[in-house]
C-alpha positions in Angstrom: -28.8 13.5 13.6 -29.0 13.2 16.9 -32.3 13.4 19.7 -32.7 13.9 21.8 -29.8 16.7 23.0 -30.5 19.6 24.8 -29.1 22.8 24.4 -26.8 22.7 27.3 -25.1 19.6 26.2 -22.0 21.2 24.7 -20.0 20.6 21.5 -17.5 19.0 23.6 -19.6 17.2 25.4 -21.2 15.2 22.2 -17.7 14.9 20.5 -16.5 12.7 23.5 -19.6 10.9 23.6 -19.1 10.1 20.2 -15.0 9.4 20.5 -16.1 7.1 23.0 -18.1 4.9 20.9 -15.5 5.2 17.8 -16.4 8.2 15.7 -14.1 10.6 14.0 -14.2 14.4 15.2 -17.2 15.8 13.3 -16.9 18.2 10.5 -19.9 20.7 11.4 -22.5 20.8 14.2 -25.6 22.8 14.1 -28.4 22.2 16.6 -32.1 22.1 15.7 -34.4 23.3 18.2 -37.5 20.8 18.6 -41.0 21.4 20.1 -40.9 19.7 23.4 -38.5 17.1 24.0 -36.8 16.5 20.8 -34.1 18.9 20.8 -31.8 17.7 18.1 -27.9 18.5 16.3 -27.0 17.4 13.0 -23.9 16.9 12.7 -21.5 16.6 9.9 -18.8 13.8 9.1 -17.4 14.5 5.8 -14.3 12.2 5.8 -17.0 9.1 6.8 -18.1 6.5 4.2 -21.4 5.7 4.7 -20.9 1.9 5.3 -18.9 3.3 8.2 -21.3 5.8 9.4 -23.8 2.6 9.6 -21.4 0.4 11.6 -21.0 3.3 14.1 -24.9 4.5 14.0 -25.7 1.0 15.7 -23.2 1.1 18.6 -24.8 4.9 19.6 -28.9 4.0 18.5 -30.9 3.3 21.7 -27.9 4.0 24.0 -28.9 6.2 27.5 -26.9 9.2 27.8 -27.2 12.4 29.6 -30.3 11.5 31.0 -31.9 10.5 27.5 -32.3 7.4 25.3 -30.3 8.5 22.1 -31.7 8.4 18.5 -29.2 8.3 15.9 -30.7 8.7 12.4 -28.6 8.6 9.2 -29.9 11.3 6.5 -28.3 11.4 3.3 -27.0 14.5 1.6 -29.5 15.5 -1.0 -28.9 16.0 -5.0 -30.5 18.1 -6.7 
């Protein structure tokens, strides 16, 4: 997940951030509307191990972008 993005930012926009930095194209994308100024997208990256996904959370955590420190947080799939 990432916060804060605002609704303008497009798709495109967040997959060439990401390139940028190292990530594979993402596998979904679905934006989470916050209250005030924690707009969010969760996106998917099925193909990633999570080892990998860590190594590549930590060069993106913190960084400014768009006019917004981003917050990347890793949320595991859930079993149930």
């Amino acid at each position: 997940m990432l916060q804060p993005i605002e609704d303008a930012v497009s798709d495109e926009d967040i997959a060439g951030f990401l390139s940028h930095y190292g990530f594979p194209p993402f596998a979904a994308i679905e934006r989470i509307a916050g209250t005030g100024a924690r707009p969010a997208v969760l996106l998917a990256f099925n193909d990633l191990q999570p080892e990998a996904l860590r190594i590549l959370q930590a060069r993106i955590h913190r960084v400014f972008w768009n006019e917004r420190t981003v917050e990347a947080v890793i949320m595991t799939a859930r079993t149930e």
